[in-house]
N, C-alpha and C positions, 0 to 999 in steps of 0.2 A: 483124154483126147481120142474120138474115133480114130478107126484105121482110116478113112476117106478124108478128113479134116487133117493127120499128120500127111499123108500124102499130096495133097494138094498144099498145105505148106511147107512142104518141100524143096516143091516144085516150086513155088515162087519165091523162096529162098535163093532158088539157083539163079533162077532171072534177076535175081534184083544184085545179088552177085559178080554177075557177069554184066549186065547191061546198067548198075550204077556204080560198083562198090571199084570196082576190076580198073574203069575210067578214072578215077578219082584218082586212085592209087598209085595208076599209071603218069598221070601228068605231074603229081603232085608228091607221091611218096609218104611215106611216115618217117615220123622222128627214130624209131629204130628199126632194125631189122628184126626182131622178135619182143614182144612182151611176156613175161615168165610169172608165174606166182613165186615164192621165196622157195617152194621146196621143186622149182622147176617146169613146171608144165606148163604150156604155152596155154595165154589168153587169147580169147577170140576177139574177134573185132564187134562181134553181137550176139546177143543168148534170147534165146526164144525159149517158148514151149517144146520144143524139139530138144531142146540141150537137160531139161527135168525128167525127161520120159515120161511113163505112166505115174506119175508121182500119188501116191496114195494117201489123201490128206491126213484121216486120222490116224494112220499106223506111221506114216513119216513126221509131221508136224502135231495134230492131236493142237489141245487148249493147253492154254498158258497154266500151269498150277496142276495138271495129269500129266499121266505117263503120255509121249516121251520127252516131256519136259522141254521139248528143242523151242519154244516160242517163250517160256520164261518157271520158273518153280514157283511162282504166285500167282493165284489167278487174277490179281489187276495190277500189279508188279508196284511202280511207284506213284501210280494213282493212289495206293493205302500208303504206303510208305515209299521216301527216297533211300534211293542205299545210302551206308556209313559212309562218309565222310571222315576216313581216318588217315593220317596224313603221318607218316612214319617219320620218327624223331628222336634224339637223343643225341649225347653229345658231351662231353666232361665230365663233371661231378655231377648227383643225383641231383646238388640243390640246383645247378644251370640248366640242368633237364627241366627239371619240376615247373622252374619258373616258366621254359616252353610251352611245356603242355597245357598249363593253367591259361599262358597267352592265349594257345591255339585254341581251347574250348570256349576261350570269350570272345575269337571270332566265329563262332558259330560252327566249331569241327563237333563232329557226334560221333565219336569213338577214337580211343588213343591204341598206336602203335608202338612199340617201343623196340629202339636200336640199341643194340649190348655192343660192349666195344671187343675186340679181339680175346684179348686174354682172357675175360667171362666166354666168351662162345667157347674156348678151348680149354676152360678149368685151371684156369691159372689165376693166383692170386695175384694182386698189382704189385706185389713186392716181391715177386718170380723174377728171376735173372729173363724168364723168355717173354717176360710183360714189359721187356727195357722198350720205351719209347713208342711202346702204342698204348698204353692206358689213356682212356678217353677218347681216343684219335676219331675213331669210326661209329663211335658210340658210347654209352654212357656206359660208366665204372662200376659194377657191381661184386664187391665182396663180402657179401654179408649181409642178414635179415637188417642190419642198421642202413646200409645204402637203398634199399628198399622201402624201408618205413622213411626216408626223406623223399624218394625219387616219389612216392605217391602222397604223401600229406597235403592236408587238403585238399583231396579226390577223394569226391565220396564210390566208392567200388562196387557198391551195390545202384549205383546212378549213371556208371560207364562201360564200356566193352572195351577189354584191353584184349589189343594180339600183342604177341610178344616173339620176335625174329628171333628164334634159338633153337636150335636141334641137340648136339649132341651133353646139354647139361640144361633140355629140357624141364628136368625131373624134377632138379634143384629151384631152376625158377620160378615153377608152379607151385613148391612148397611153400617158396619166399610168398607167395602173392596169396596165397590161404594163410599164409602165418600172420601177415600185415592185413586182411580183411576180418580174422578173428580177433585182432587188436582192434579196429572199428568196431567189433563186435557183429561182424554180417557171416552169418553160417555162409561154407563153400558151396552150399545146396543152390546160393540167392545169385554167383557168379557167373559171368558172361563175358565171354571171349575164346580167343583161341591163343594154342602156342604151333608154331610151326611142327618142331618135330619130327621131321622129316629129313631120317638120319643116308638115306638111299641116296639121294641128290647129292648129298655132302660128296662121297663116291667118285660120283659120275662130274660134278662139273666145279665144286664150289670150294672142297677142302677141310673146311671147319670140321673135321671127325675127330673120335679119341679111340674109340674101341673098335675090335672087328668087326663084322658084320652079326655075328649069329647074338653074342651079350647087346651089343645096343639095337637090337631088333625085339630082344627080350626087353629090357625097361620098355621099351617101349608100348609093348602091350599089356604090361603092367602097367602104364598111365589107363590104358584105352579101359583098364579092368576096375581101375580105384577110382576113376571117374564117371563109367557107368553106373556107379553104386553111389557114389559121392555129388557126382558133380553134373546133375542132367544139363543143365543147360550151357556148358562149358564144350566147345570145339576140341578134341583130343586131337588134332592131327589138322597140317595144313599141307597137303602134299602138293610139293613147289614145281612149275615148269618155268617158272621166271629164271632162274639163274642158268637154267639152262638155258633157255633162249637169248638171255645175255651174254652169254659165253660163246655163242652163234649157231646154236638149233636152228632147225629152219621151224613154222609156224606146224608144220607137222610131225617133225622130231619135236616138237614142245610137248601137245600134248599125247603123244606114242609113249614115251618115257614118262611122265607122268602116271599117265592109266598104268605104265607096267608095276611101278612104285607102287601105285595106290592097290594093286591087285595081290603084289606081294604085300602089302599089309593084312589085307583081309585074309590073305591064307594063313598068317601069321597070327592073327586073332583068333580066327577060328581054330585051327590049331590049339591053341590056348584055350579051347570051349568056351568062347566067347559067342553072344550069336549076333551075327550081321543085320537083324533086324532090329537089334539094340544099337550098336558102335557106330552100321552104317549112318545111323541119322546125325552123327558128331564129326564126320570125317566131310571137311570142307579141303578146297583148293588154292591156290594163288597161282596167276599166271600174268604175264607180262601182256602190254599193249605196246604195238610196236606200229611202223607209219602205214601199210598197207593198210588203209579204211576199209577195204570189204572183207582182204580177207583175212583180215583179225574180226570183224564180225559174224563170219562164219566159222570161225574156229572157235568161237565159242558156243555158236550153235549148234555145231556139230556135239561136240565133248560134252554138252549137256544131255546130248541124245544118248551117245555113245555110253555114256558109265552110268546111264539109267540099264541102257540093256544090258548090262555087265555085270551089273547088281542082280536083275530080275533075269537073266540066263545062264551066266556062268554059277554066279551063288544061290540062286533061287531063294533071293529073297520078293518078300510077298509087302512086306510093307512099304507102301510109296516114298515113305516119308526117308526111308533109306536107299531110296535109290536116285533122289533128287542131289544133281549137282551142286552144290552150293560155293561161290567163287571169292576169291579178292583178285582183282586188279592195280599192278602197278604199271604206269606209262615205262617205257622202256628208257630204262639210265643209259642205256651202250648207245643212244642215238643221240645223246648230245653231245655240242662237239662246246670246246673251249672256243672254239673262233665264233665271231659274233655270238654273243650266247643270247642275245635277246629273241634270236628267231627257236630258242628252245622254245622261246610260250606257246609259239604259234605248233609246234610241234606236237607238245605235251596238248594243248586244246585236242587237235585230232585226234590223238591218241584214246584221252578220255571219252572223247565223245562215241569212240567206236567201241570202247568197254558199256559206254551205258547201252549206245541200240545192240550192243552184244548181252544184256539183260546181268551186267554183274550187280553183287550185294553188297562189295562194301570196295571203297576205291584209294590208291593214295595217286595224286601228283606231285610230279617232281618240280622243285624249283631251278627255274631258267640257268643259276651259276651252279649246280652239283658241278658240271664239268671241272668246274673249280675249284671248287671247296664243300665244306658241307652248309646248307642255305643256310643268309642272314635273316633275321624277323620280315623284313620286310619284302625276300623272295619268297619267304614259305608261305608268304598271307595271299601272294599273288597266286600261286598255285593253287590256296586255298578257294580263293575268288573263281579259279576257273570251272572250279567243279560246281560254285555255288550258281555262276551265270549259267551254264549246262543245264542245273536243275531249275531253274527259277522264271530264266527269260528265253530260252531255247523252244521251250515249246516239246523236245524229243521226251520228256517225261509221262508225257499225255494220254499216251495210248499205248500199247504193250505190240511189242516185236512190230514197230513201225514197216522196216524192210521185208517181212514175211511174202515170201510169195514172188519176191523181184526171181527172175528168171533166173541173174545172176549169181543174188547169193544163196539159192538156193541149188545152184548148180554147185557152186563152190562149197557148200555144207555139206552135200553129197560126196563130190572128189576129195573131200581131206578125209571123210571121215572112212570112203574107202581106203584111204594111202595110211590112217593110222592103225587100222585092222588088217595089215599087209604088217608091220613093222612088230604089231604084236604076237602076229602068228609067230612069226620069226624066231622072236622073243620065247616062248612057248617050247618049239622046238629045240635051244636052247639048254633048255631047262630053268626056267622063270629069270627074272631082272635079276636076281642075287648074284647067280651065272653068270649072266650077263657082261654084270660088273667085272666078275673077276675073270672073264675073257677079254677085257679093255672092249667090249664091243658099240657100248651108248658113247662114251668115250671117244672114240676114234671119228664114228657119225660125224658129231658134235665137232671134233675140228677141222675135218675136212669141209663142213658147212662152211666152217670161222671161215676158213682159207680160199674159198670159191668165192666167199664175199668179199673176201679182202681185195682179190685178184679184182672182181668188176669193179669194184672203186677205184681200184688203180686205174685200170685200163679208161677208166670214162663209161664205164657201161652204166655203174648204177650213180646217180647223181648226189651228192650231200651238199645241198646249198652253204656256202660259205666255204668249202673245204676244196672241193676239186671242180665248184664253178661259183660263179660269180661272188670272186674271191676279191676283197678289198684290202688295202691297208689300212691297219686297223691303230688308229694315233691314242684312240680311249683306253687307258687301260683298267683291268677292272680290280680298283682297288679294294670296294666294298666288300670283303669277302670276310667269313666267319674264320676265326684264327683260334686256334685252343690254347689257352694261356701255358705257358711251358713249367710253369708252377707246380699246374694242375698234378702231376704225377707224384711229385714229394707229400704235397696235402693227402692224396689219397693215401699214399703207402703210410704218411701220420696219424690220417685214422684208424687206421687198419693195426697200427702198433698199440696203438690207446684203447682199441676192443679188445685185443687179446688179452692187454694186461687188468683187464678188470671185470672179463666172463668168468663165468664157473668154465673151470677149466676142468675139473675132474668129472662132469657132467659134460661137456665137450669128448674130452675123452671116452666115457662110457656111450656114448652114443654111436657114435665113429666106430667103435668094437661090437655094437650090437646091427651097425649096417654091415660091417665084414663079413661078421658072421650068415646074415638073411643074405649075401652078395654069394654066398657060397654053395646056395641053398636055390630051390627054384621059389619061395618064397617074393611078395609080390614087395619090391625096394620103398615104395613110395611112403608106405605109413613111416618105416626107420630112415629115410630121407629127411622127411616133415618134423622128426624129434631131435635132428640132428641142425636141422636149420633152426629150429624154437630155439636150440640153446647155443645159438650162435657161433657154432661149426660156419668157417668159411665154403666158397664153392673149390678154390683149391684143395682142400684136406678133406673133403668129401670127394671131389672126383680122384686124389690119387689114391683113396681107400680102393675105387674101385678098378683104377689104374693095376692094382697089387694084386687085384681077384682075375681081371677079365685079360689086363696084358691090354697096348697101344697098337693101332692098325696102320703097317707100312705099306703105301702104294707100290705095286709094281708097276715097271715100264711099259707100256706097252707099242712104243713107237720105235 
């Protein structure tokens, strides 16, 4: 915009201000006294070309499929393809799982997700005193190359893209899933998908950790290393801001903490002499959709901008292909409420719908009762539906970054993306997110966000339909809900006794001694992982092998 053109809109800005806006307001008022974005800053009442500045098309926005990537990492996004459709699940026994998955693929899901239940995320076998009463609960049961080879039969592996929600016993489940594809007989070279892996968050918001920081930062670059070599088309890493922002980040502590995570991985590779222009093109994201329609779609426009530059400045790396964001999206769990839960659809709709004009690649929706349980067949198909109407009869799949260029969201793509390069400076000074952590400083953030939001929802400031307004008695109760059979637990721990008693156990054992040994060693775990699970080593007695090398990681307080 010329100097003479901003200036005289300006100037009519003021007039129309003052001589229409000023009147209005004055007779009539607004519904609040201020309107806020999540991490605070007050919304205008209208965005012009005055609120973008000189905005530089190609160096800020650029084409969908180049650097800076902020309009999409494909240049015709879902005009060639729709993103995945992978809709996260599990739940009891592999074979109640299985039978899920197999539904969900014959309505039309294209890519499976998979939920591990407690005691697997924390290396515990289900017949552990500390697996009393959650085996199955949250997720499916997994102890062994045997739960594995049921929880996928009949999936062909070289036909689907599995993620797999698991960080800190990562290692183990990516061996289970190359040990049951070399039983199909499909090399790990032909596999696709990702594992989260992303033991930093664990930390900061979510728990699930077993070792300190500095040993499970090492596995960990040992995946990023046996996969580069092994497994090109496999996702090493899903560096998570969902749980943060479920845990009450605001939409720019979401992806601040993330990029630090993800930045402390790369130095942690590299480190490793690993090169970023190899790994970066493996290292995807997961981040939450939550109800603010613009600016969850600017926050994802931003962050796709942002960790392009952070790749190609801070790392100098040179190939595109690793500097490209690459995302999943889940609708935000912490926004449903158990009262009314049918207005979750209408929720989770928006939700999704701001992850697609937010340009993500692969999506799950929640079903309307999570509030309540984990979804019946017939809520997860609804969910399923919502992303299929999105794609099919919406129309928003048509043309790439629809909203590009709105005033708004690109004022808003701008201001986040200043306010998460303020938090990482920060961060830096510090002395990187590892620090961080163990100064309780993302931590702290992160509940003081919880507690300012909690506060506006008490007070009436921020509204949640059904809870603190237009609140009904509610006579329906919702009885349809998913219930886990209380069985389930004894059958697991009966399988689990009936493996043991008819493995090679001296082959068990000798494997286990030859992972202690490389656990001792800067030696890379993953091959002696892999021969330790072939021979049907559970995940308990392979992570307390390395329980015995690295030692268990106690939170400090920091409140």
């Amino acid at each position: 915009m010329h100097e003479m053109e901003k200036k005289d809109l300006e100037k009519k800005m003021r007039e129309w201000e003052e001589k229409v806006l000023k009147k209005v307001v004055e007779r009539f008022g607004e519904r609040r006294e201020t309107f806020t974005t999540s991490y605070g800053n007050e919304k205008k009442v209208l965005y012009t070309p005055l609120d973008i500045g000189d905005l530089d098309y190609l160096e800020e926005l650029g084409f969908p499929g180049t650097y800076p990537f902020t309009r999409g990492v494909q240049p015709n996004m879902y005009r060639g393809k729709l993103w995945t459709m992978r809709q996260y699940a599990g739940f009891g026994t592999a074979e109640e799982s299985n039978k899920r998955y197999r539904y969900l693929l014959a309505q039309g899901q294209t890519g499976l997700s998979v939920a591990f239940d407690l005691p697997t995320q924390i290396g515990y076998d289900s017949d552990h005193p500390m697996a009393e009463g959650e085996v199955g609960r949250v997720g499916v049961a997994i102890d062994s190359l045997e739960d594995m080879e049921i929880l996928f039969n009949n999936i062909p592996l070289d036909k689907v893209s599995t993620s797999m929600t698991i960080n800190s016993t990562a290692a183990i489940l990516l061996a289970m899933y190359i040990a049951i594809a070399e039983k199909q007989g499909i090399p790990m070279g032909k596999l696709r998908g990702t594992i989260q892996n992303d033991i930093l968050k664990e930390y900061i918001a979510r728990g699930t950790y077993i070792f300190p920081p500095e040993p499970s930062m090492k596995i960990i670059t040992d995946i990023f290393e046996f996969c580069s070599r092994n497994m090109p088309k496999w996702n090493t890493i899903s560096v998570s801001g969902y749980h943060m922002r479920e845990a009450g980040a605001t939409a720019v502590q979401e992806v601040a903490f993330t990029f630090a995570d993800g930045i402390a991985y790369v130095e942690a590779a590299i480190k490793a002499g690993l090169d970023p222009n190899v790994f970066g093109e493996r290292i995807s994201f997961f981040f939450a959709a939550h109800n603010d329609f613009f600016e969850e779609i600017a926050k994802f426009r931003c962050a796709r901008r942002l960790w392009a530059r952070i790749m190609k400045e801070r790392f100098s790396v040179t190939n595109e292909k690793a500097m490209r964001m690459r995302f999943h999206t889940q609708t935000g769990g912490s926004t449903l409420t158990a009262q009314q839960p049918l207005n979750n659809i209408v929720r989770v709709t928006l939700q999704a719908l701001a992850a697609v004009l937010g340009g993500t690649q692969s999506l799950h929706t929640n079903a309307y009762d999570e509030a309540l349980a984990l979804p019946t067949e017939e809520s997860a198909t609804i969910a399923l539906r919502t992303q299929q109407i999105i794609a099919y009869e919406s129309g928003v799949a048509d043309t790439v970054d629809p909203l590009g260029g709105s005033y708004y969201i690109e004022h808003l793509t701008n201001e986040m993306e200043q306010k998460v390069e303020e938090y990482l400076k920060k961060i830096d000074e510090m002395g990187g997110m590892i620090r961080a952590i163990e100064l309780g400083y993302p931590q702290r953030e992160i509940h003081e966000s919880a507690y300012r939001q909690q506060q506006a929802m008490e007070k009436g400031e921020k509204i949640v339909v059904g809870v603190n307004k237009f609140v009904v008695e509610e006579e329906k109760r919702y009885t349809n809900i998913l219930k886990v059979d209380p069985e389930l637990e004894s059958r697991q721990k009966q399988r689990l006794k009936e493996l043991r008693s008819r493995r090679d156990s001296t082959m068990v054992m000798h494997t286990l001694k030859e992972l202690k040994e490389a656990a001792k060693t800067q030696k890379n775990l993953m091959p002696y992982i892999l021969e330790a699970v072939k021979a049907y080593a559970t995940i308990g007695e392979i992570t307390d092998v390395l329980r015995e090398v690295y030692g268990e990681y106690t939170e400090t307080g920091f409140y």
